[in-house]
C-alpha positions as CSV (number, residue, x, y, z in Angstrom):
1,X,-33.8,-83.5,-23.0
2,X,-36.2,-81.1,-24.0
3,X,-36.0,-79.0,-27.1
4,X,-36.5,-75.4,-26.9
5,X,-39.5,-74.2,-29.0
6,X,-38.4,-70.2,-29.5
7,X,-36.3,-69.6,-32.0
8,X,-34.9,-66.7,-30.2
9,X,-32.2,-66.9,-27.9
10,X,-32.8,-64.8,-24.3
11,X,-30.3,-61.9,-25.5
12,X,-32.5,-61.4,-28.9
13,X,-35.8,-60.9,-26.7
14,X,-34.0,-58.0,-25.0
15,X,-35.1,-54.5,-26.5
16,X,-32.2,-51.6,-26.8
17,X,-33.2,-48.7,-24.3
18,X,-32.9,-45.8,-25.6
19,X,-30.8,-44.1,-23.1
20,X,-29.9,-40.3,-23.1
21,X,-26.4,-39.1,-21.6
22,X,-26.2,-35.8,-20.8
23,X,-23.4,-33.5,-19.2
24,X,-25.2,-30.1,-18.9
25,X,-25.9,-28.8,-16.4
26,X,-23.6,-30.4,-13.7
27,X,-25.3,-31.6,-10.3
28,X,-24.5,-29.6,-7.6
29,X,-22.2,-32.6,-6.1
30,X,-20.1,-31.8,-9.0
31,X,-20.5,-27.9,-8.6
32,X,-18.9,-28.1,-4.7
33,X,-16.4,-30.5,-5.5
34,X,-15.3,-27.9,-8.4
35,X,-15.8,-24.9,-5.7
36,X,-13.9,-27.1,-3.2
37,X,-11.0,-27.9,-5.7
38,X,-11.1,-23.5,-6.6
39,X,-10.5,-23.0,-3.0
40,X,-7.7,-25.3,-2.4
41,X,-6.1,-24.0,-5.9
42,X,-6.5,-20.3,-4.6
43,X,-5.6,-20.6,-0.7
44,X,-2.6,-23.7,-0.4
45,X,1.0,-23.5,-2.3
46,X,0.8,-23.9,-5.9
47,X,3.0,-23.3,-9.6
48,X,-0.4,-20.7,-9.3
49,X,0.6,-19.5,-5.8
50,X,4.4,-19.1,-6.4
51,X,3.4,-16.6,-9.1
52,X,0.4,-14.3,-7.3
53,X,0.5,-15.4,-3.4
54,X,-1.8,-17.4,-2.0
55,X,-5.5,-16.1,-0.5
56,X,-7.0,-16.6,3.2
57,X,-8.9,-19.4,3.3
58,X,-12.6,-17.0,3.8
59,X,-11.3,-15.0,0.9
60,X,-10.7,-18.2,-1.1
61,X,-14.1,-20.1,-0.2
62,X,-15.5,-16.4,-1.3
63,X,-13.5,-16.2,-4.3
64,X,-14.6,-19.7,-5.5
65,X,-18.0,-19.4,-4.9
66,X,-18.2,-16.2,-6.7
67,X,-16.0,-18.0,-9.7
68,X,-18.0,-20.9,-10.2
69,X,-21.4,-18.8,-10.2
70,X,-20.2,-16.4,-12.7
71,X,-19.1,-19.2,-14.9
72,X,-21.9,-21.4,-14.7
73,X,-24.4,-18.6,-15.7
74,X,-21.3,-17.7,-18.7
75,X,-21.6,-21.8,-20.1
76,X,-25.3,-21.6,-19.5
77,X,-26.1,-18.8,-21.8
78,X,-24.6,-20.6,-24.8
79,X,-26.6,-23.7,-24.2
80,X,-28.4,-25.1,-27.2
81,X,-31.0,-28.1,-27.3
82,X,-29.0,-30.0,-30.2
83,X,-26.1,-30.1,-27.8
84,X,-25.1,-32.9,-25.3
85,X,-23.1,-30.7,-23.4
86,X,-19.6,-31.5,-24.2
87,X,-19.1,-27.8,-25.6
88,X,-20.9,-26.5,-22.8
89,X,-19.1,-28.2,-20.5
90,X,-15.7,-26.9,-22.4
91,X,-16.8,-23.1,-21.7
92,X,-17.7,-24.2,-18.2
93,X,-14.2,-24.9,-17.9
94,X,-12.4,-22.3,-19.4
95,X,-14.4,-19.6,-17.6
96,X,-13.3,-21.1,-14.4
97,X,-9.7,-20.6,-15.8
98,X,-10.1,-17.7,-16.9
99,X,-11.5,-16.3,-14.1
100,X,-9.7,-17.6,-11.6
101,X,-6.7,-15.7,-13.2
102,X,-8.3,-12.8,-13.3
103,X,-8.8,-12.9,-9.3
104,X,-5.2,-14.1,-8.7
105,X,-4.1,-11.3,-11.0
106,X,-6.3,-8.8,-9.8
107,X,-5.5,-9.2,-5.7
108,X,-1.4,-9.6,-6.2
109,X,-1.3,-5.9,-8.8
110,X,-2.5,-4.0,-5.5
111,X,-0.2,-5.7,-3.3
112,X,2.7,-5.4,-5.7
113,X,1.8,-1.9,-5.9
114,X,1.6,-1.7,-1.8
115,X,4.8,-3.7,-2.0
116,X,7.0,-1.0,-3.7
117,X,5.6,1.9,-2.0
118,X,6.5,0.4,1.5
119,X,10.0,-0.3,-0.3
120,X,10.6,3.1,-1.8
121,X,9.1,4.7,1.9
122,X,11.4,2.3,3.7
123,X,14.9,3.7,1.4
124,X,17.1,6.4,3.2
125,X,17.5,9.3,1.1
126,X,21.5,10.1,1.5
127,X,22.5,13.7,0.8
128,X,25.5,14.0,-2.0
129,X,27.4,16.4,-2.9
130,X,27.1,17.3,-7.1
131,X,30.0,18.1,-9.4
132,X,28.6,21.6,-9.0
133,X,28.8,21.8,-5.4
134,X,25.3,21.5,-4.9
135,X,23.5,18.7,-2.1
136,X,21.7,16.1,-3.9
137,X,19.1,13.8,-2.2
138,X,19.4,10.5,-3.5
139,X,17.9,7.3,-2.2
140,X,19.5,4.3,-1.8
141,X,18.3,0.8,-2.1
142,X,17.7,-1.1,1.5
């Protein structure tokens, strides 16, 4: 058998690369599958939905779209060059939250509003007579 004449072993000749992980900025793979998860959240049944109705599909791809910008450009602006984006990243996310509930919020407080006008249009007023003889109008509740 032949005897090896390096004194290093294959795994000692092997040089560390210096690698550099980053998470900021996203690709845009990751930017549409965040706009596609915003839709679903904002047009299909949800704990989200239950609480602020659900939006048309167009309105929702819209809506997304329009979320996901905003908060990009949000996370961007407090990007550093000693960060590796994890913070970044963090804002990223709670924009989108934020956000998001701000839309919800936003599109149900005119339709609740629309809601209990149609109600209080929709009540029959019923005349009734006072202690003092006089006709009241009251309305009653459908």
């Amino acid at each position: 058998m032949a005897e090896i004449d390096s004194p290093q072993s294959p795994e000692s000749q092997i040089k560390p690369s210096t690698i550099s992980f980053s998470i900021w900025p996203p690709t845009q793979r990751t930017r549409d599958a965040v706009i596609n998860r915003l839709i679903e959240s904002l047009s299909t049944p949800s704990i989200l939905s239950k609480r602020y109705g659900t939006l048309p599909q167009d309105e929702a791809s819209d809506a997304a779209r329009r979320i996901e910008e905003e908060a990009f450009v949000a996370a961007g602006s407090t990007a550093n060059g000693n960060d590796d984006g994890i913070e970044i990243l963090e804002v990223y996310s709670k924009e989108i939250s934020k956000r998001m509930i701000e839309t919800v919020k936003s599109r149900s407080a005119p339709a609740a509003e629309s809601e209990v006008e149609s109600k209080a249009l929709e009540a029959p007023a019923v005349a009734e007579e006072s202690s003092t003889g006089e006709v009241e109008s009251v309305e009653t509740e459908p």
